[in-house]
MIKOLZA-108962 format. One record per residue: x, y, z of N, C-alpha, C, O in turn; residue number from 1. Coordinates in steps of 0.2 Angstrom, whole numbers. Layout:
% residues N
[[X, Y, Z], [X, Y, Z], [X, Y, Z], [X, Y, Z], NUM]
...
***
This chain:
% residues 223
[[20, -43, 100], [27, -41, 101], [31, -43, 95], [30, -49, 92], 1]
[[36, -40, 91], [40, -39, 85], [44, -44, 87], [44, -44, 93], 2]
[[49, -51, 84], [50, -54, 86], [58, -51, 85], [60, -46, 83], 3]
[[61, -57, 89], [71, -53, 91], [72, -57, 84], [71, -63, 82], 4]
[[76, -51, 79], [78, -52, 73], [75, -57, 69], [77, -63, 68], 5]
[[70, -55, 66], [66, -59, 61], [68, -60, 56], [71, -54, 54], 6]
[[69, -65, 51], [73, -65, 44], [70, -71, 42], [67, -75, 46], 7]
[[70, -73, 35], [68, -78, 33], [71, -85, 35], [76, -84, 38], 8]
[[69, -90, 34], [63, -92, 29], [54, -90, 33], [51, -92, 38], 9]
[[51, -83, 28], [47, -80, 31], [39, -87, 28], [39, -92, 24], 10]
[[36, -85, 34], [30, -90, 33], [25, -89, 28], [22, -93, 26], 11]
[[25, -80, 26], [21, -76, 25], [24, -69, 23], [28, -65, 27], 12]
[[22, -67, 18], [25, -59, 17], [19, -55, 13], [15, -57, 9], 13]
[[18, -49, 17], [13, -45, 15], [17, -39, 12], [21, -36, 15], 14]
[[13, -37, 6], [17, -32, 4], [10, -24, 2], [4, -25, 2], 15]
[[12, -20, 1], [9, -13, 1], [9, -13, -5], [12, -17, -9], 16]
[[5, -7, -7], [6, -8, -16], [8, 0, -18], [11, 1, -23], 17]
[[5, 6, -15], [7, 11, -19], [14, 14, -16], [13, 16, -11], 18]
[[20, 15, -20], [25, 15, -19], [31, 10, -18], [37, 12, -18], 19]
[[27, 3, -16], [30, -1, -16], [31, -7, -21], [37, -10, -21], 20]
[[26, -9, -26], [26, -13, -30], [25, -6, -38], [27, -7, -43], 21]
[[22, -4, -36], [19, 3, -42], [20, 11, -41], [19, 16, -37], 22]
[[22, 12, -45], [22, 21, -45], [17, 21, -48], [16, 21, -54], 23]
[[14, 23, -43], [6, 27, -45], [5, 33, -44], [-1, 36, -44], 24]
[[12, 39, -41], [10, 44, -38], [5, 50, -44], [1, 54, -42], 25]
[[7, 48, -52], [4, 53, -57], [-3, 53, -57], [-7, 58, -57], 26]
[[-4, 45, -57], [-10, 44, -59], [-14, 47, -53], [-19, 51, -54], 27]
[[-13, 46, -46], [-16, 49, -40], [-14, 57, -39], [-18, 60, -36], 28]
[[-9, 60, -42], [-10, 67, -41], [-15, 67, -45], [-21, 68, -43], 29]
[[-13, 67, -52], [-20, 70, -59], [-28, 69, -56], [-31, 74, -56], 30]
[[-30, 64, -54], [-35, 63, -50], [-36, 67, -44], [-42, 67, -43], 31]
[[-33, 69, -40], [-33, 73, -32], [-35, 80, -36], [-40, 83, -34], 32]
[[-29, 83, -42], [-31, 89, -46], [-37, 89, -47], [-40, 94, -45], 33]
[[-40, 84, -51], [-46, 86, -52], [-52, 86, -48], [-58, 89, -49], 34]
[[-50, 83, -45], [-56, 82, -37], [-55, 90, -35], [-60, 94, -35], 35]
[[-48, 92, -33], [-50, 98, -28], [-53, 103, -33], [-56, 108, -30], 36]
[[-53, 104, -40], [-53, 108, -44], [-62, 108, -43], [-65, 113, -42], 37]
[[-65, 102, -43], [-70, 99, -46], [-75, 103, -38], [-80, 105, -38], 38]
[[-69, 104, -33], [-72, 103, -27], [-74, 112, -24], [-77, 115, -20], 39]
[[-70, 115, -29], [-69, 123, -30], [-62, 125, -24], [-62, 130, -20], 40]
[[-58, 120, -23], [-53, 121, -19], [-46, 124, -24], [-45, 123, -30], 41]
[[-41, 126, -19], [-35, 129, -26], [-33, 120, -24], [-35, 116, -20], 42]
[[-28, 120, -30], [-24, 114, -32], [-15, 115, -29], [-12, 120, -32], 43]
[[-13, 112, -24], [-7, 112, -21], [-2, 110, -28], [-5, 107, -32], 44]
[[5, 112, -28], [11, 109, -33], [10, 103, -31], [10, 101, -25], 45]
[[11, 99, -39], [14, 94, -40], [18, 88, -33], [17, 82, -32], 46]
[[22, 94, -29], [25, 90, -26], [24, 91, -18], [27, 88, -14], 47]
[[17, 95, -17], [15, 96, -11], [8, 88, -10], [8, 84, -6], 48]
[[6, 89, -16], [0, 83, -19], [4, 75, -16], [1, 71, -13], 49]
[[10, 75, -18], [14, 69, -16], [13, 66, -7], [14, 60, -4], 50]
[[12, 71, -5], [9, 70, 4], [3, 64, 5], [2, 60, 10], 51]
[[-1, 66, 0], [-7, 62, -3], [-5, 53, -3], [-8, 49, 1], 52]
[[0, 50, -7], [1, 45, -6], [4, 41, -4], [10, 41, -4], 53]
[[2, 35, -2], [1, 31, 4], [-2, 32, 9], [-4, 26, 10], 54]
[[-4, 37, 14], [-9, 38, 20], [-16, 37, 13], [-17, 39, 8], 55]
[[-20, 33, 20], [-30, 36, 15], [-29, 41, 14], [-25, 45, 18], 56]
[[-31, 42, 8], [-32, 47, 3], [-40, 54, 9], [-41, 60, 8], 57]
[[-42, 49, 13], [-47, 53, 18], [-44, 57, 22], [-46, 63, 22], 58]
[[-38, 54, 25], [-36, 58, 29], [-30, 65, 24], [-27, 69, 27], 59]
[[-30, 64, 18], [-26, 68, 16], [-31, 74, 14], [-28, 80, 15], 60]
[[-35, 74, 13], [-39, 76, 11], [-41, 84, 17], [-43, 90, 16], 61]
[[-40, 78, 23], [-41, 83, 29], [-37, 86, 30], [-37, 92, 31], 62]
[[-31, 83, 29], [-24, 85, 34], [-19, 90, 30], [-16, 95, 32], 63]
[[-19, 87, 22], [-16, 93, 20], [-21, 98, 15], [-18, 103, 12], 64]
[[-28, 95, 13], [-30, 100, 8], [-36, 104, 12], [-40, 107, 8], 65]
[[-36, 104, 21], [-39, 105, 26], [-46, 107, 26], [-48, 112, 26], 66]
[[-48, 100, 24], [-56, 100, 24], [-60, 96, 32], [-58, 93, 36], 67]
[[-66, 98, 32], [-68, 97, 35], [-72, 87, 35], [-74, 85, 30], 68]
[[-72, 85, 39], [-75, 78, 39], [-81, 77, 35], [-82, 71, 33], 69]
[[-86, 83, 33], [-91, 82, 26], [-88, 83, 20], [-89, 79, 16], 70]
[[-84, 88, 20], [-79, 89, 13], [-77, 86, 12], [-77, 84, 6], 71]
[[-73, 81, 17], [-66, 74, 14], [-71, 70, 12], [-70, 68, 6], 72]
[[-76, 69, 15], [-81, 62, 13], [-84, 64, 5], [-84, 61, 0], 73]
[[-86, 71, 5], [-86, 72, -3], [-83, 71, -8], [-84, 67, -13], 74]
[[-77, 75, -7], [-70, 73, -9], [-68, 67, -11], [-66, 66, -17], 75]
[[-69, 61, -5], [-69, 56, -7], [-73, 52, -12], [-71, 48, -15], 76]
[[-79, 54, -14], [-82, 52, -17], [-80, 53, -25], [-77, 50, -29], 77]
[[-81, 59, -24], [-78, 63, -31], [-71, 59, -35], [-70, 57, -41], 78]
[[-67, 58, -30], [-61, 52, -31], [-62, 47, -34], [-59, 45, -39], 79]
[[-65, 44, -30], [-67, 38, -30], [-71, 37, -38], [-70, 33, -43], 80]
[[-73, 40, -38], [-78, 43, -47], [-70, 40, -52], [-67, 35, -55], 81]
[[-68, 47, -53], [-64, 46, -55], [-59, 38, -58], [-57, 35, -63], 82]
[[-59, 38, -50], [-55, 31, -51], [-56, 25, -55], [-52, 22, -58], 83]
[[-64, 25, -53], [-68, 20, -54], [-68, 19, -63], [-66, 14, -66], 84]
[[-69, 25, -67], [-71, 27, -73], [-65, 25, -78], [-65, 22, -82], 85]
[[-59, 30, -75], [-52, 28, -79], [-46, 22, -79], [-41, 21, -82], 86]
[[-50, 19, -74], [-47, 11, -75], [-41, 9, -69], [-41, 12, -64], 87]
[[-37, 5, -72], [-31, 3, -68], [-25, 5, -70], [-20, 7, -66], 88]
[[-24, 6, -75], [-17, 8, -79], [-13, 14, -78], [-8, 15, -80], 89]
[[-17, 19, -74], [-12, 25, -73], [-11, 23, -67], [-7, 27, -65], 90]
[[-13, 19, -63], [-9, 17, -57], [-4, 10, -56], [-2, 6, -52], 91]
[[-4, 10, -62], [1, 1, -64], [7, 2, -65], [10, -3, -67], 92]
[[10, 9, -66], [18, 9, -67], [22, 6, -61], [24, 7, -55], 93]
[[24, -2, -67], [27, -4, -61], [35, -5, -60], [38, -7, -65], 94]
[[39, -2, -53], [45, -3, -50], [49, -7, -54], [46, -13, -54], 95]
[[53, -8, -58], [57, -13, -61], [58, -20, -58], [57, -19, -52], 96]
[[58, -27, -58], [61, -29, -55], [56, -34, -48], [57, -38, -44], 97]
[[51, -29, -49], [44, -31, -44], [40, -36, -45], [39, -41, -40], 98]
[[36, -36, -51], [33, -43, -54], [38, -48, -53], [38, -51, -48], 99]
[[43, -49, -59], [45, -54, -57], [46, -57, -49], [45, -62, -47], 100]
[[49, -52, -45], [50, -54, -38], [43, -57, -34], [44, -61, -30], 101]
[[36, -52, -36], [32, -56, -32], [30, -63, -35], [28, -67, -32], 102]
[[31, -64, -43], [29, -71, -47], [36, -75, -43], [36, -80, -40], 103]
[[44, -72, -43], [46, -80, -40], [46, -80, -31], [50, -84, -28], 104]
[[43, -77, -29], [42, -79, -21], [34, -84, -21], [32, -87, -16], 105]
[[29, -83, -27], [22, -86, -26], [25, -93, -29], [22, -97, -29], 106]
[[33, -94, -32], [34, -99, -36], [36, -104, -32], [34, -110, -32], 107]
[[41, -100, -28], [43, -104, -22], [40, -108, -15], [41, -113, -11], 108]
[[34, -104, -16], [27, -105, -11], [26, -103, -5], [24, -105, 0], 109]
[[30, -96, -6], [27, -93, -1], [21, -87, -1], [22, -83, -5], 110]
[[16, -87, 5], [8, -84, 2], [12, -77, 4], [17, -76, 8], 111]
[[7, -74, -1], [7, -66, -2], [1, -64, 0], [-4, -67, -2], 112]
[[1, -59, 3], [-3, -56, 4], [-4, -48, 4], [0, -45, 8], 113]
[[-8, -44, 1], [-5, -36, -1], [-11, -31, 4], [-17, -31, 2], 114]
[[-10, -29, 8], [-11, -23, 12], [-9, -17, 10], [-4, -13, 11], 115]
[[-16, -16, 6], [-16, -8, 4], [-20, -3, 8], [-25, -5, 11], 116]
[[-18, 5, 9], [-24, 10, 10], [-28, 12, 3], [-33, 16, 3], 117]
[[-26, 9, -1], [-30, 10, -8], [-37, 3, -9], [-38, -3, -8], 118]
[[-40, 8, -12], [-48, 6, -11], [-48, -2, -14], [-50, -3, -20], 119]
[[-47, -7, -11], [-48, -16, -12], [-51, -17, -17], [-51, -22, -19], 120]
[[-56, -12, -22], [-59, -12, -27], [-54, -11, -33], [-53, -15, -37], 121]
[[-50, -5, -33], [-46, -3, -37], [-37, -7, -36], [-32, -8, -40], 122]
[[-39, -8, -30], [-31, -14, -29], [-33, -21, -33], [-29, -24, -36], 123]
[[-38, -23, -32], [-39, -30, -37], [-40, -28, -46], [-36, -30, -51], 124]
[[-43, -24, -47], [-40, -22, -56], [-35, -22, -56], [-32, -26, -60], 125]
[[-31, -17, -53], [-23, -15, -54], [-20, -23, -53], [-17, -25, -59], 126]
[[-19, -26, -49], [-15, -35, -50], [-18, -37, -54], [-15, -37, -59], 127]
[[-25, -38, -56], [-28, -41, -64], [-23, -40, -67], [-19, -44, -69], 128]
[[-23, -30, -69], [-21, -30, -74], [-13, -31, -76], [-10, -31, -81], 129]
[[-11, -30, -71], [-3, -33, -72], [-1, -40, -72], [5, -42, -74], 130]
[[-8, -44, -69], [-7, -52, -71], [-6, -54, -66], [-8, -60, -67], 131]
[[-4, -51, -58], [-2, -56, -52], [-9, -55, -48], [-7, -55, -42], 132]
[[-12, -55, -48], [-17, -56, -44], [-19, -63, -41], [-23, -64, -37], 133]
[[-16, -68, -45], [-18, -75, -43], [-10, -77, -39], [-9, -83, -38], 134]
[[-5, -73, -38], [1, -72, -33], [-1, -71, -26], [2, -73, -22], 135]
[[-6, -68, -25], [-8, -67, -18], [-15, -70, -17], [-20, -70, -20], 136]
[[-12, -75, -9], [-19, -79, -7], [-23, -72, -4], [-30, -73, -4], 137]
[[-22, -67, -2], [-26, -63, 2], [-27, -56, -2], [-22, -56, -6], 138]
[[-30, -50, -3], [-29, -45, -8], [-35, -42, -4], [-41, -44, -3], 139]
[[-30, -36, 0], [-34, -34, 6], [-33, -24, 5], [-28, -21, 6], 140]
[[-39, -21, 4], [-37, -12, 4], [-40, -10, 9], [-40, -13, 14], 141]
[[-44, -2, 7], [-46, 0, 11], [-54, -1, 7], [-55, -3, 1], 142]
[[-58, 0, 12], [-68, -1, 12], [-68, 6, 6], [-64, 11, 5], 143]
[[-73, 4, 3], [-75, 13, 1], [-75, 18, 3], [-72, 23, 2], 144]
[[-80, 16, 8], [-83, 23, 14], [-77, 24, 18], [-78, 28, 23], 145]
[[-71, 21, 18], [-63, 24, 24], [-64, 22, 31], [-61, 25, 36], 146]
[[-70, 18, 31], [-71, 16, 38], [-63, 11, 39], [-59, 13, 43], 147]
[[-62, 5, 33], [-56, 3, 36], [-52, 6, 29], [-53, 4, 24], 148]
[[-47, 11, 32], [-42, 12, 29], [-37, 13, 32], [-32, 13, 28], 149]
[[-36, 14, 38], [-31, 16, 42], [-25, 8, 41], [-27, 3, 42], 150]
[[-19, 9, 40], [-15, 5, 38], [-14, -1, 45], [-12, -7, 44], 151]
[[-16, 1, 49], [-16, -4, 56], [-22, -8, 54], [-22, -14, 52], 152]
[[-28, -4, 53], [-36, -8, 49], [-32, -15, 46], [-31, -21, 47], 153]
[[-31, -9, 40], [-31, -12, 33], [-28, -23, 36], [-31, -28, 36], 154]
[[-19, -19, 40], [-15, -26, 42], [-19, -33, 44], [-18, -39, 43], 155]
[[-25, -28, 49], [-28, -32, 54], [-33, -37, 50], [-34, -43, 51], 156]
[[-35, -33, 44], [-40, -37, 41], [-37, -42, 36], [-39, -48, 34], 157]
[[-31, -40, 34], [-26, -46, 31], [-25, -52, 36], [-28, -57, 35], 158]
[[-21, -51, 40], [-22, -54, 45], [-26, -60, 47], [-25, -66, 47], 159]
[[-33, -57, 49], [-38, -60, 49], [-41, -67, 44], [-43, -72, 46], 160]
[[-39, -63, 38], [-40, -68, 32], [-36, -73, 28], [-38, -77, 24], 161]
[[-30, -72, 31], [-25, -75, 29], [-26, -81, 36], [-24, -87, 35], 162]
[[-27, -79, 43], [-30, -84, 47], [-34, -88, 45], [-34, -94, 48], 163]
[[-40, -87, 40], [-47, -91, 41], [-45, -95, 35], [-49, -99, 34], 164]
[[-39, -96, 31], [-37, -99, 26], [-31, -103, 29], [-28, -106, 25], 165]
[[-30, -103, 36], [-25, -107, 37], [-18, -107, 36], [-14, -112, 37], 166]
[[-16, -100, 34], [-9, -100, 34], [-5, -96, 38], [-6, -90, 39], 167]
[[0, -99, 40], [5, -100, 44], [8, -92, 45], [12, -89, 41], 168]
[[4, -89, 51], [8, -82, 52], [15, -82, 57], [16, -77, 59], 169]
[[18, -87, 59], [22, -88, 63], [29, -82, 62], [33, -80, 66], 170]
[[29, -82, 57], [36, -78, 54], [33, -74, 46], [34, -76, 41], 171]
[[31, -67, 51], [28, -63, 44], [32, -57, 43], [36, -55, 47], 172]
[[32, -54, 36], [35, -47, 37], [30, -44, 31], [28, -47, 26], 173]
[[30, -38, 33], [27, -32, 29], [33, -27, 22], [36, -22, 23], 174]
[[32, -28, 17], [37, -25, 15], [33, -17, 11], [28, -17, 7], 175]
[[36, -12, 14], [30, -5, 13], [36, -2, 10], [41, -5, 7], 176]
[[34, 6, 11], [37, 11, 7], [35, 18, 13], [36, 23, 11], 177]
[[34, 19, 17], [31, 23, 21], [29, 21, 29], [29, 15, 31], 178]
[[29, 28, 32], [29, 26, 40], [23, 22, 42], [23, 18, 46], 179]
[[18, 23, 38], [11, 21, 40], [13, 14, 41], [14, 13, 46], 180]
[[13, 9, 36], [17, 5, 34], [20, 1, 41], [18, -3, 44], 181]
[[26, 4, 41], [28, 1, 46], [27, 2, 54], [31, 0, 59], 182]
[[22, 6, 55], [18, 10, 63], [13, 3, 63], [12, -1, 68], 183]
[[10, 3, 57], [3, -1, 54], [4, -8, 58], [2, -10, 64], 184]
[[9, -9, 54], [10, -19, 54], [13, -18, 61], [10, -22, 64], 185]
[[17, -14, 65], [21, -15, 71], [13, -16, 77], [12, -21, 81], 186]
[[11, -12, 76], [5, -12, 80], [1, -19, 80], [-2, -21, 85], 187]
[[3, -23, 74], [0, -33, 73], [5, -37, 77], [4, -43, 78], 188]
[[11, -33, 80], [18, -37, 80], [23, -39, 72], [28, -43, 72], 189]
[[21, -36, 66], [19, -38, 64], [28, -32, 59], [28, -27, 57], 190]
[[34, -36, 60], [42, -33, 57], [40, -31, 50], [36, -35, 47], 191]
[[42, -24, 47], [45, -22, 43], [50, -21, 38], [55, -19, 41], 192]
[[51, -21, 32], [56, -19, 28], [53, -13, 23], [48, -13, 20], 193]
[[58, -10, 25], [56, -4, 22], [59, -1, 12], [65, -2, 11], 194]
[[55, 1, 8], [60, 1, 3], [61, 7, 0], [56, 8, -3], 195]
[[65, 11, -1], [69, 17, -4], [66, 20, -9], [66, 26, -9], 196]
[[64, 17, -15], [60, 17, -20], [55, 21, -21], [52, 23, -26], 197]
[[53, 21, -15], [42, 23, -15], [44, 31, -11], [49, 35, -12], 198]
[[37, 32, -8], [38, 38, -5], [37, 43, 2], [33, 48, 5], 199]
[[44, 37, 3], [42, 40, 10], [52, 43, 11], [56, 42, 8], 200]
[[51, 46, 16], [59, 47, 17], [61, 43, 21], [57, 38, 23], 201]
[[69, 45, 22], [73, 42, 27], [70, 42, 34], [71, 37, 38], 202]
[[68, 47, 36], [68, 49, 42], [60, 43, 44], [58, 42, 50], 203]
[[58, 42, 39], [50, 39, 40], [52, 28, 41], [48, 24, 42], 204]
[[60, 27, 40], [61, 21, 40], [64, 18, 48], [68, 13, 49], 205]
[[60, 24, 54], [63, 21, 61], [56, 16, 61], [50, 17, 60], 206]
[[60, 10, 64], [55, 5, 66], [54, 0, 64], [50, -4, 66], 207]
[[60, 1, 54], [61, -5, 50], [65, -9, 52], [69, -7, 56], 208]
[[65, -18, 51], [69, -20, 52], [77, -21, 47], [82, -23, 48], 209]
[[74, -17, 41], [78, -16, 38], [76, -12, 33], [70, -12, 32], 210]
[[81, -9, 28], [81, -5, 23], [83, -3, 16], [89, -1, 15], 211]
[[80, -4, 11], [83, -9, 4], [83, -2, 0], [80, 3, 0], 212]
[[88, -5, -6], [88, 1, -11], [86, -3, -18], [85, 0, -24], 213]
[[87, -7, -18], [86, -11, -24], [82, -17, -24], [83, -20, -19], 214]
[[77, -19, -29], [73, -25, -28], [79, -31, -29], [77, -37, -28], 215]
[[83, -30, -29], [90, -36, -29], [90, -37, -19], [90, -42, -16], 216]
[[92, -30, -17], [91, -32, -10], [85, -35, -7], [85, -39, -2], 217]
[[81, -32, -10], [73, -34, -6], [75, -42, -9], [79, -44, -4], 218]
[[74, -47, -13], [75, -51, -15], [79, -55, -11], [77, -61, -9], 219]
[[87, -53, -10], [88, -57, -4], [87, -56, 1], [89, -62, 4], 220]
[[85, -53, 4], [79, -55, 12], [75, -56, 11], [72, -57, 17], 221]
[[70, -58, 5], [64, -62, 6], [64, -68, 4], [61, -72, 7], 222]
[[68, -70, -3], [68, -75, -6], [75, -82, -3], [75, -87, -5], 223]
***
């Protein structure tokens, strides 16, 4: 159960990464484009493609580019190729104002932990390559095969590892960008801040405990 009005000093803050710390939408369309091209499928606009991220890339795969459970798995693969090949950096455009904020919340000493539906293989490059990857005690995505990618998964498995290390989940929050996100973590008991930046709408921030337009606000409720 969510607790009544949760607020810092948080014990624990878990954050999301695509749209929340990184605009990685280009880099993830360009890649989807070529998958579906590769896949003999048409290519949706630009801003139909955007539906794409934040949910598993699996389930988008079904739901809006309406494949079958063999196709998405292929699909995925083909993805995942891609992904694999051209590195971290078209998905490292990072939000102004974010690095430094996740380096002075690891300064202050509070653990991080990042719950992505992006592939835990590809989420660890990406923090290398921006340099904070040694800011978070936990660096948790999805499995390759999308067995866990589902954002309640992804939570749980954070969760889990940040228990087997000992640290204090008494007062956690999830900081996302999308409903998933905040459906995910509530399902753990697990309070919300939603942030304006990424890409989800307004309508997708019922069930946050709050709602930020700027990493100046985010920073005053977490730091």
């Amino acid at each position: 159960m969510i607790r009544k009005n949760p607020s810092k000093p948080w014990s624990c803050i878990l954050f999301d990464l695509d749209g929340t710390i990184t605009d990685s939408a280009p880099g993830i369309i360009g890649r989807l484009s070529r998958t579906l091209q590769a896949m003999g499928r048409p290519v949706p606009l630009p801003a139909e493609l955007v539906a794409f991220v934040g949910p598993p890339i699996l389930d988008g795969f079904r739901d809006v580019a309406s494949m079958n459970e063999d196709e998405a798995k292929e699909a995925l693969v083909v993805y995942r190729g891609l992904a694999a090949s051209e590195g971290p950096q078209d998905d490292a455009a990072v939000y102004p104002g974010m690095l430094g904020l996740v380096r002075a919340l690891h300064a202050a000493g509070i653990p991080l932990a990042l719950a992505t539906s992006k592939s835990e293989v590809q989420a660890n490059r990406i923090l290398d390559h921006l340099q904070i990857a040694d800011c978070f005690a936990v660096i948790c995505g999805s499995s390759e095969d999308e067995t866990r990618s589902a954002k309640a998964d992804v939570v749980e498995e954070a969760l889990r590892r940040l228990r087997e290390q000992g640290i204090d989940l008494s007062n956690i929050v999830l900081v996302g960008d999308r409903e998933h996100d905040i459906i995910g973590a509530g399902e753990h008991g697990v309070p919300a801040i939603m942030v304006e930046w990424g890409y989800g709408s307004p309508a997708e921030a019922l069930g946050a405990i709050a709602v930020v337009h700027s990493v100046d606000q985010l920073r005053a409720l977490l730091l």
